[in-house]
C-alpha positions as CSV (number, residue, x, y, z in Angstrom):
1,X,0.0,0.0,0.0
2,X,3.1,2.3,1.1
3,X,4.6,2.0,-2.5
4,X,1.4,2.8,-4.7
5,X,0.5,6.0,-2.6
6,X,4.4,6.7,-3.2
7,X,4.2,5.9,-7.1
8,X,0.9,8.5,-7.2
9,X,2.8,10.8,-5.4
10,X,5.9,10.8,-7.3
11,X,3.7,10.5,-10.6
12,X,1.8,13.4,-9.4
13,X,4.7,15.7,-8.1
14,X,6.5,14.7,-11.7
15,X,3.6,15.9,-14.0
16,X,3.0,19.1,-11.7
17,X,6.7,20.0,-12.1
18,X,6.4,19.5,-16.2
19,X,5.4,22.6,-17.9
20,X,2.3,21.4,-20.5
21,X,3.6,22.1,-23.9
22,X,0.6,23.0,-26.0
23,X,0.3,20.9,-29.7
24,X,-3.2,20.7,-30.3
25,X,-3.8,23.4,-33.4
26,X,-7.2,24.5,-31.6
27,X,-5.3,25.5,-27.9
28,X,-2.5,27.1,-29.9
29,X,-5.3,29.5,-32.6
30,X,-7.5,30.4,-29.1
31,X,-3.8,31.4,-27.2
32,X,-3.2,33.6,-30.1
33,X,-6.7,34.9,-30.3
34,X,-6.3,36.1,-26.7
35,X,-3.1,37.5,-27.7
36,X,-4.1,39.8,-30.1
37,X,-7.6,40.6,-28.1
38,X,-5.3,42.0,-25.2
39,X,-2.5,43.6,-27.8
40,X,-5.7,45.4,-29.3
41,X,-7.2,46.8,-26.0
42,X,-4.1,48.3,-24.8
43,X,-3.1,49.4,-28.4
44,X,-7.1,51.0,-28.1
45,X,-6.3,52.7,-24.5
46,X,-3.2,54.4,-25.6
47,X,-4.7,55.9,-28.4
48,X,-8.0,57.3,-26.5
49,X,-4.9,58.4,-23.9
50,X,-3.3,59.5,-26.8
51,X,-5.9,61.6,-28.7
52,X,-7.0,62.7,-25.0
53,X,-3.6,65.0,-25.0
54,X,-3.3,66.0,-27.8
55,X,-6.6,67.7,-28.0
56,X,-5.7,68.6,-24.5
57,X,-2.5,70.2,-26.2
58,X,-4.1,71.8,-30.1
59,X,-6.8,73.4,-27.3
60,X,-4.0,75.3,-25.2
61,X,-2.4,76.2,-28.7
62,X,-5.8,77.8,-29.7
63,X,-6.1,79.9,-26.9
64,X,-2.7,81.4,-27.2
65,X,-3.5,82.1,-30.9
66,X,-6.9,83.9,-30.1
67,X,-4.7,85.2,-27.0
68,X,-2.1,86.6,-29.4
69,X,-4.3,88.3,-32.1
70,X,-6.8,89.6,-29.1
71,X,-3.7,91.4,-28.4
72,X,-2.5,92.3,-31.9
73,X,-5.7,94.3,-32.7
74,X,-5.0,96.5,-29.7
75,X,-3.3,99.4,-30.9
76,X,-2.6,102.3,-27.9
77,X,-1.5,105.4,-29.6
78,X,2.2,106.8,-28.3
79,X,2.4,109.4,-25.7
80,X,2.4,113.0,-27.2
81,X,5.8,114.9,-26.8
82,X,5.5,117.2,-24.0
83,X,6.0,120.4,-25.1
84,X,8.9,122.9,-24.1
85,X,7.5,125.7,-22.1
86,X,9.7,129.3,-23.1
87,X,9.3,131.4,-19.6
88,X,8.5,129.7,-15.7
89,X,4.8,129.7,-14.6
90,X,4.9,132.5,-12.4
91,X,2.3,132.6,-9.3
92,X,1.4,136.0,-8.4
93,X,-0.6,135.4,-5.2
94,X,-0.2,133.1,-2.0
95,X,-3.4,131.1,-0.9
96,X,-2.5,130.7,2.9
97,X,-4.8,127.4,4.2
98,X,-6.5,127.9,7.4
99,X,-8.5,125.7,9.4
100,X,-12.1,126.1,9.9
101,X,-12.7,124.5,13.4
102,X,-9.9,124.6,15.8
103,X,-10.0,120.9,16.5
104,X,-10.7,119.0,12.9
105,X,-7.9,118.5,9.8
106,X,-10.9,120.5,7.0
107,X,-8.7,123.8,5.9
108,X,-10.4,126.1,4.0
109,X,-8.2,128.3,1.4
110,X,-8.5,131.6,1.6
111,X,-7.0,134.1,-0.5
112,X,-5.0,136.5,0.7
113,X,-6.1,140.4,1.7
């Protein structure tokens, strides 16, 4: 009895070590069936990830475009040359501020008498 449950045992610990080498036509056509299944959904994931960015990308392009021309078509005109006064501005009389309450900041300007 010892020696058959041995023989199953080393039987079964023989074929669980042997890798199954695949030869029937119909295991081999489903294995690369599956193969090109899987190939195609990740080749299908990078391209939506794919045309994700790079209408991520044309969009950010468009908006500097519109950006750029928004700013093209404003036009500020150049700052006149001031002009070169001949004499001084000469003030003839001195306005001398004066409070109106004694205890507030208002000053009222009063011309001089």
């Amino acid at each position: 009895m010892k020696i058959f449950i041995s023989s199953i045992l080393i039987i079964g610990l023989v074929s669980c070590l042997a890798e199954p080498k695949p030869t029937d036509k119909l295991i081999m056509q489903r294995i690369e069936e599956r193969k090109n299944e899987y190939l195609n959904s990740v080749l299908e994931a990078c391209r939506i990830e794919a045309e994700a960015r790079a209408s991520m990308y044309v969009d950010s392009l468009l908006s500097e475009q519109i950006q750029i021309s928004l700013n093209e078509d404003v036009n500020f005109p150049l700052k006149p040359e001031k002009p070169v006064s001949k004499n001084p501005v000469i003030i003839n009389g001195f306005y001398k501020p004066e409070t109106i309450f004694k205890d507030t900041v208002l000053v009222q300007v009063k011309k001089p008498q």
